[in-house]
C-alpha positions as CSV (number, residue, x, y, z in Angstrom):
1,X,7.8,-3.0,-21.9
2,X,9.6,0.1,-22.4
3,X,10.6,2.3,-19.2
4,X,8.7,5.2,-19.9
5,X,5.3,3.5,-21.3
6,X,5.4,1.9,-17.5
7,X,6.2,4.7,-16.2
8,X,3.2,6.5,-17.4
9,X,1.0,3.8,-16.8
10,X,1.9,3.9,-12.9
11,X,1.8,7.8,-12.8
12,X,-2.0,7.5,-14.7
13,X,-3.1,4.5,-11.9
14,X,-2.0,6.8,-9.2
15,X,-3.9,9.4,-10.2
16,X,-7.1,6.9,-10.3
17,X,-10.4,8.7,-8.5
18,X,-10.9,5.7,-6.6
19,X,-7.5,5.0,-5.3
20,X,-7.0,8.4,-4.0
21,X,-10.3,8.0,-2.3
22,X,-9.4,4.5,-0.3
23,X,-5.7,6.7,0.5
24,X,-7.2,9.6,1.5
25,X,-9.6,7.2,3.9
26,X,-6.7,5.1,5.4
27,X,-5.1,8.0,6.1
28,X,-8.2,9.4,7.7
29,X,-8.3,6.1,9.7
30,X,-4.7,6.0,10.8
31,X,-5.1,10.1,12.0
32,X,-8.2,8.7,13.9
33,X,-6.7,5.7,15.0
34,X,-3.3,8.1,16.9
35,X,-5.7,9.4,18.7
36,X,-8.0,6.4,20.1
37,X,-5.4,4.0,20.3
38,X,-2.5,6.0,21.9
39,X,0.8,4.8,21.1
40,X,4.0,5.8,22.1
41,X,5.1,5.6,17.7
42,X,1.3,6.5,16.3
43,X,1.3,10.1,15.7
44,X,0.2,11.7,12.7
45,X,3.2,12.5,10.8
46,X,4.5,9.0,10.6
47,X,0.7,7.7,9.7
48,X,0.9,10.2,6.4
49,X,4.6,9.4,5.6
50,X,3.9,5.2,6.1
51,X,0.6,5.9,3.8
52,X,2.5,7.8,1.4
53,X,5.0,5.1,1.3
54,X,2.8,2.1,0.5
55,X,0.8,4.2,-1.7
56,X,3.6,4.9,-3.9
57,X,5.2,1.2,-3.5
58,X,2.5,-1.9,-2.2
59,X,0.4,-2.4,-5.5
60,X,3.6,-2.3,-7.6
61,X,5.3,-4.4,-5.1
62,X,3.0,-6.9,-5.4
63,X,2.8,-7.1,-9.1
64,X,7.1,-7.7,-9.2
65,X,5.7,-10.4,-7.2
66,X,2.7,-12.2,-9.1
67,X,4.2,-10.8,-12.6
68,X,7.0,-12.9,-11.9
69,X,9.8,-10.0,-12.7
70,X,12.2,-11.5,-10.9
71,X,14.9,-8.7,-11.9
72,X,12.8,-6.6,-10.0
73,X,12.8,-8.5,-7.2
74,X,15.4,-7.1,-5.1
75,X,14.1,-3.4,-5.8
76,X,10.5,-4.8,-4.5
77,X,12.3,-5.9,-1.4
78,X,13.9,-2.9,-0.5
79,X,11.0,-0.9,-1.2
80,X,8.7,-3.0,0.9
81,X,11.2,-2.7,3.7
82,X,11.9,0.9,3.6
83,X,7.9,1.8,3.8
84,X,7.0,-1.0,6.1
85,X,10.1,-0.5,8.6
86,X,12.8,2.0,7.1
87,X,11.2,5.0,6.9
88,X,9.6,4.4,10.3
89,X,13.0,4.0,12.1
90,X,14.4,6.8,10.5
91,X,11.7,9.1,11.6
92,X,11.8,8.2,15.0
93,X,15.3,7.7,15.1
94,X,15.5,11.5,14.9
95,X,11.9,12.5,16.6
96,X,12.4,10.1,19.4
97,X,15.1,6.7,19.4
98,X,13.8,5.6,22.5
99,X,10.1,4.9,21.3
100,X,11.6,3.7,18.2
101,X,13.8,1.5,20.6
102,X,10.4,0.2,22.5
103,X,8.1,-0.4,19.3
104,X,10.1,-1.1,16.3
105,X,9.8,-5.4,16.6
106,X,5.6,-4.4,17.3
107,X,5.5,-2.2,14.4
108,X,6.9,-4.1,11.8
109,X,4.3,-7.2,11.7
110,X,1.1,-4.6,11.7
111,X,3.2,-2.6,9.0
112,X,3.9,-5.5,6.8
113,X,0.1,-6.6,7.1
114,X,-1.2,-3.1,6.2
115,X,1.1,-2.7,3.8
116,X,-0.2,-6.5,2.0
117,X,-3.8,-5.2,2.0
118,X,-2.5,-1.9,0.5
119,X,-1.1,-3.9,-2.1
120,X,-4.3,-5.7,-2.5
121,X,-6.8,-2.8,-2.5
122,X,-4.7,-1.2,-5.5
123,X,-3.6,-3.9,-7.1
124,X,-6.4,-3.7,-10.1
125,X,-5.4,-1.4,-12.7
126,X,-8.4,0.3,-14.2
127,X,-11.0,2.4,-13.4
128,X,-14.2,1.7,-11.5
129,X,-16.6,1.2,-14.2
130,X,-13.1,-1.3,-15.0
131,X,-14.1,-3.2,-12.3
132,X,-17.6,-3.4,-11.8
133,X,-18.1,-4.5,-15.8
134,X,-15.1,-7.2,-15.0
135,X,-17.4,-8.5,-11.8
136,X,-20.5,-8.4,-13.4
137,X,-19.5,-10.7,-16.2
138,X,-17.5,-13.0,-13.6
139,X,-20.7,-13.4,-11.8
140,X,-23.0,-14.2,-14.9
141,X,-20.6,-16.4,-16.3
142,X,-20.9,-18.2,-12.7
143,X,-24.2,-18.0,-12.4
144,X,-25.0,-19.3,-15.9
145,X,-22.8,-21.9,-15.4
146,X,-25.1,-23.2,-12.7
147,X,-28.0,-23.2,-14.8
């Protein structure tokens, strides 16, 4: 596929009603979450740029992944570690090294987790009426093929 036909094909899935909805409520969650789980490295700034991050970068990650595009293999690993770890070091390497000192190794598993469902929660390209006409036809084919 050509460069710029993918290109435009990501840029039109990001714009997707329903998957700036489900951002726009984990970041809601992760701003709620700072504040009843307090955590030396949850604040709000670093729960919008991590969100940001795997918005941008878990979906596609995951279809290098299950597409098989193995050339793009390497670029899918660095950009999986820079949301899930790199961009969370740098920003407290400047806000404030000695939290990032304390909570980097507790971070990283419960970033790389978030960051899988991410990847699974956009990983359908489509819309919503997409999605509901694909499950309605999975489920009568199952059920007629019970019958």
């Amino acid at each position: 596929m050509h460069l710029t036909t993918s290109l435009k094909a990501e840029v039109i899935e990001y714009k997707r009603p329903w998957k700036l909805a489900t951002l726009a409520t984990g970041i809601t969650l992760l701003i709620l979450g700072s504040f009843y789980f307090p955590a030396p490295d949850w604040d709000i700034p670093i729960s919008f740029i991590m969100a940001l991050f795997a918005y941008l970068t878990a979906s596609w990650s995951l279809h290098v992944i299950v597409d098989r595009q193995w050339q793009l293999f390497p670029l899918m690993l660095f950009f999986t570690w820079f949301t899930v770890d790199g961009c969370y070091a740098l920003y407290w390497y400047f806000k404030n090294p000695i939290v990032l000192d304390y909570m980097r190794d507790a971070n990283f598993l419960a970033s790389l987790c978030l960051y899988l469902i991410c990847g699974l929660i956009w990983y359908f390209r489509g819309s919503i009426k997409e999605i509901v006409s694909i499950l309605r036809t999975t489920l009568k084919k199952y059920l007629e093929s019970y019958k």
